[in-house]
C-alpha positions as CSV (number, residue, x, y, z in Angstrom):
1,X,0.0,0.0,0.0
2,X,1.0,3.6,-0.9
3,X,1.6,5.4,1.9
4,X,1.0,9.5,1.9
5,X,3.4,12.4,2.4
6,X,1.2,15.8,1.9
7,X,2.9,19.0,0.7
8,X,1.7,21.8,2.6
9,X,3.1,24.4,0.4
10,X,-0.3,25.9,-0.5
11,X,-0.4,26.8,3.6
12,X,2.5,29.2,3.1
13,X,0.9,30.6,-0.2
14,X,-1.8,31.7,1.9
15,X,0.5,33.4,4.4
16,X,2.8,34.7,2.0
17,X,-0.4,36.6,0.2
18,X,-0.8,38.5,3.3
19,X,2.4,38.3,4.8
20,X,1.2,37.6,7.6
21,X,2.6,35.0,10.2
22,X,-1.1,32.7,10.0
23,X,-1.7,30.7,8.2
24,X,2.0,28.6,10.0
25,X,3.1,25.5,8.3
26,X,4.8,24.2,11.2
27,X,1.0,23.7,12.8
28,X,-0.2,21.9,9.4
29,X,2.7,19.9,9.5
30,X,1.5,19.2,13.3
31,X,-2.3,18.0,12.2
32,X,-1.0,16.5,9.0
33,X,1.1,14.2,10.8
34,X,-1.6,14.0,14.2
35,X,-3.8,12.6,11.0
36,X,-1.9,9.9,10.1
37,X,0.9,11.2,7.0
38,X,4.0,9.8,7.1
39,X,5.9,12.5,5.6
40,X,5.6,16.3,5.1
41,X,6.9,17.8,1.9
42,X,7.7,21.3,1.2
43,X,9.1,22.8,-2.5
44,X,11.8,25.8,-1.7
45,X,11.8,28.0,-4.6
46,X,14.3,30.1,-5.7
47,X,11.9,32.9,-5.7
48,X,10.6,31.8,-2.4
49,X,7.0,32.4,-3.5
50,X,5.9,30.4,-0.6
51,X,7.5,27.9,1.7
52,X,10.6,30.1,3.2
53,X,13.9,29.3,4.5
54,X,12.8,29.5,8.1
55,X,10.0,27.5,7.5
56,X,12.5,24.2,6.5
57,X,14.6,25.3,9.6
58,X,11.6,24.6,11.9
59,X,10.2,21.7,9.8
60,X,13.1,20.0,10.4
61,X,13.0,20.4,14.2
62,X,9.3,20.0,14.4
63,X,8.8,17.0,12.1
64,X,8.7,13.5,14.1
65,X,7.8,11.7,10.4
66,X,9.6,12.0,7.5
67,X,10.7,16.0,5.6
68,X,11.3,15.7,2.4
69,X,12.9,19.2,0.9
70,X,11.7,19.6,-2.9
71,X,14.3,22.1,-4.7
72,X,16.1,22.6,-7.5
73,X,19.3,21.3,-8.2
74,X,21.5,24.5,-8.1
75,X,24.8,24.7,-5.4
76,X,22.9,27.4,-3.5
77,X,20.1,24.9,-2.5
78,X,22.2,21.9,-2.4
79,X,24.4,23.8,0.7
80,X,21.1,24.5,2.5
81,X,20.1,21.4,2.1
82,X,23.6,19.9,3.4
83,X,23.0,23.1,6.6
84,X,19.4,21.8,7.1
85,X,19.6,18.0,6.6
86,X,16.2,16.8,5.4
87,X,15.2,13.1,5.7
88,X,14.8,13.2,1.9
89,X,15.8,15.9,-0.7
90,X,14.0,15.5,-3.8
91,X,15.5,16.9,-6.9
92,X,12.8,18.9,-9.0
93,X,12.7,21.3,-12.6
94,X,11.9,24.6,-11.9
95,X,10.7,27.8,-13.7
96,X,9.8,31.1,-12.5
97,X,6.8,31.7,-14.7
98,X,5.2,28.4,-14.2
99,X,2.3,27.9,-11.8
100,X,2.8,24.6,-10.2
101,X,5.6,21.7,-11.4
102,X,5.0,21.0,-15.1
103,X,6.7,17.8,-16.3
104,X,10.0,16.2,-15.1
105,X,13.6,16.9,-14.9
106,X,15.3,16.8,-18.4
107,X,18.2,15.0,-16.8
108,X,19.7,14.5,-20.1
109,X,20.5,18.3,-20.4
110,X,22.9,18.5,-17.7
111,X,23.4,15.0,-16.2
112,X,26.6,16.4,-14.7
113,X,25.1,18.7,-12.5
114,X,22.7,15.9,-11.0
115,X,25.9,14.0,-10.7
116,X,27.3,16.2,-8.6
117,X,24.0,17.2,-6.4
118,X,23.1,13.5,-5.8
119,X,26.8,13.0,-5.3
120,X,27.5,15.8,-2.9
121,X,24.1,15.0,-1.0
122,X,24.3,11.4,-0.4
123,X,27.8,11.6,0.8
124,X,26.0,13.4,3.7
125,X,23.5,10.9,4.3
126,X,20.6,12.2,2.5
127,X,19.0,9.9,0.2
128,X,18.0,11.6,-3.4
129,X,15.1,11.6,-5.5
130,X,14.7,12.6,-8.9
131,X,11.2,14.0,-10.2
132,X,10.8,12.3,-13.7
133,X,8.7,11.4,-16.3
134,X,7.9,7.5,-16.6
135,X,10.0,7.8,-19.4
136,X,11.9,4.0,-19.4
137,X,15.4,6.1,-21.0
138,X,14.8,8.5,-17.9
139,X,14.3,6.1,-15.6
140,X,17.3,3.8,-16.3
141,X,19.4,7.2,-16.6
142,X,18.4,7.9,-12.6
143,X,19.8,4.4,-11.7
144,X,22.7,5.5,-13.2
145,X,23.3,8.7,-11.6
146,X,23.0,7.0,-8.3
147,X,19.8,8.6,-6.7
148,X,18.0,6.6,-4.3
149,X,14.8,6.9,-5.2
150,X,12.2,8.7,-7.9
151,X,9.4,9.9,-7.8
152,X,7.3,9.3,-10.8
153,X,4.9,12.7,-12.2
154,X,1.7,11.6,-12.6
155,X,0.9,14.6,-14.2
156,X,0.3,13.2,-17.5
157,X,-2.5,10.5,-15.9
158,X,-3.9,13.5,-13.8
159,X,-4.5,15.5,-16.7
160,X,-6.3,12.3,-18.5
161,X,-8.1,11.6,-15.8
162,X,-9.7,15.1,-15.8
163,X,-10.2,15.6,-19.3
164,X,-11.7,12.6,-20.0
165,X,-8.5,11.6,-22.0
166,X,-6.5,7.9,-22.2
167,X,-6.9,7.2,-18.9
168,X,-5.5,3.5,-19.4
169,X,-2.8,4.2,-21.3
170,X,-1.2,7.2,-18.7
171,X,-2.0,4.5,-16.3
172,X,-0.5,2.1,-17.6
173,X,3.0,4.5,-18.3
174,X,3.3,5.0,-14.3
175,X,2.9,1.3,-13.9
176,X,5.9,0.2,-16.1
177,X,7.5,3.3,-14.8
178,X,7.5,2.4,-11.6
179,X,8.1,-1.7,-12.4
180,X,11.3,-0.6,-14.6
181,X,12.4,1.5,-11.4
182,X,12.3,-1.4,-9.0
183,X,13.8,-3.6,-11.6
184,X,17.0,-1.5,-11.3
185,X,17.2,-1.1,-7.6
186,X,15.3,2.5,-7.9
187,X,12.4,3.3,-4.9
188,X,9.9,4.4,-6.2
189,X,7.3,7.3,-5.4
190,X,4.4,9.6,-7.2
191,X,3.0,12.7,-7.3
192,X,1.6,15.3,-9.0
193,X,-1.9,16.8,-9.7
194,X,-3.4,13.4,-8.0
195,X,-6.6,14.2,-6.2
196,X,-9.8,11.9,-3.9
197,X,-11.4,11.4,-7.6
198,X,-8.2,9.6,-8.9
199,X,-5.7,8.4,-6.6
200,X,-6.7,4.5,-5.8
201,X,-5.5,3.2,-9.6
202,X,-2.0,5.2,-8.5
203,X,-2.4,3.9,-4.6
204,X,-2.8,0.4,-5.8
205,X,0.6,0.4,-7.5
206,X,2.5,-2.2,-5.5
207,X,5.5,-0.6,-6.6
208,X,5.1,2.8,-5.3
209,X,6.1,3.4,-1.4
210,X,5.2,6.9,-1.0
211,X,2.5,9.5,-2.7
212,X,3.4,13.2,-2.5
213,X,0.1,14.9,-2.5
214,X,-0.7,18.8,-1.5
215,X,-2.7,21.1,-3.6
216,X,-5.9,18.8,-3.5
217,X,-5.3,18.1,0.3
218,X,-5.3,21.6,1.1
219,X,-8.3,22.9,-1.1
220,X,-10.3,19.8,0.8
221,X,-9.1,21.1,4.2
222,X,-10.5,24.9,3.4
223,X,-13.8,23.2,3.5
224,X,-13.7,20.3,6.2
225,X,-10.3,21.1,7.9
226,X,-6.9,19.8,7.9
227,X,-7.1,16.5,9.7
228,X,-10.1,15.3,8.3
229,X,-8.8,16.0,4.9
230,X,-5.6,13.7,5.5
231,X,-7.8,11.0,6.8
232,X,-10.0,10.7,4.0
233,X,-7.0,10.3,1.4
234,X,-5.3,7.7,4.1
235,X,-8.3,6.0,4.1
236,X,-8.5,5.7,0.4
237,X,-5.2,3.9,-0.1
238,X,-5.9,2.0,2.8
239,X,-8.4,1.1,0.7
240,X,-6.6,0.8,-2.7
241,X,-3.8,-1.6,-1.3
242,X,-6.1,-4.3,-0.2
243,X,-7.2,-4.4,-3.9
């Protein structure tokens, strides 16, 4: 069974649009946790649009679970991250313009660079994740750069899913994705745009250990708070792994 780490980025946006000190992170990551997650995940942006570098300081006091830092691979976040020492750093593309994440890391750009960020990362102990496309060349090009795990954008499937598109065949992309992945010695995790409607064919993946969820989490929690919110997706792939 997929088990659920919930990005609670969207709680800083809301600060942030006020700048005000409510609402605080470190409480969501509190009630996420109190509601049964097993990981909190937070995206630092270069432009620090929302989660800030204090915020990661007291996450990574706070946290009893799991933190798993989300940040590009640039030396300026890779020396934080080696200062702050999440659990898990996960390695993601990044664009100022963009809205949200919008596909995976073109790690054959610049394979060098991830080289040297995996490299310099898990020297220190911090296992490395890359955000990729279930591409099977991408996939077998992670394995080779060393990282620990991936974690599998299911961005393509969530976007089918919601326009009424191939459903089957996205689906069917994450699941060799992830099979591939294990194959090679790769964990494996998901995440992106996954929401109540369409998570359990992505849950019921025995391959993939951990879902990253946050946008959908936090727009249920505006209308039936935080903790219940978390249960209901728990309770889901509770539900999905005994499929």
């Amino acid at each position: 069974m997929a088990t659920l780490c919930v990005n609670i980025d969207h709680i800083a946006t809301l600060r942030q649009a006020r700048r005000e000190e409510e609402p605080d992170p470190l409480e969501a990551a509190r009630l996420v946790e109190k509601a049964g997650a097993i990981g909190i995940t937070v995206h630092l942006r270069e432009d620090r649009r929302h989660i800030q570098d204090r915020d990661v300081v007291g996450l990574r006091r706070q946290v009893k679970t799991k933190l798993n830092l989300e940040m590009a691979a640039t030396d300026a976040m890779v020396k934080f991250a080696l200062r702050v020492k999440p659990d898990q750093v996960t390695l993601v593309p990044e664009k100022r313009q963009e809205l949200t994440t919008e596909g995976g890391l073109s790690l054959k750009a610049a394979p060098h660079r991830f080289q040297k960020a995996i490299d310099l990362l898990q020297s220190k102990g911090i296992p490395v994740s890359l955000f990729i496309d279930p591409s099977p060349q991408v996939i077998q090009l992670s394995a080779r750069l060393g990282a620990s795990f991936i974690e599998i954008h299911t961005g393509g499937y969530s976007r089918a899913f919601r326009l009424k598109g191939d459903v089957k065949k996205e689906l069917l992309a994450v699941a060799s994705g992830a099979r591939l992945a294990r194959s090679l010695g790769l964990r494996v995790h998901a995440g992106h745009g996954l929401t109540y409607r369409n998570v359990m064919p992505i849950g019921g993946l025995p391959e993939i250990e951990d879902l990253n969820i946050g946008h959908n989490i936090i727009a249920r929690a505006s209308m039936v708070g935080l903790e219940k919110a978390v249960r209901e997706m728990t309770a889901l792939l509770r539900k999905a792994g005994r499929k």
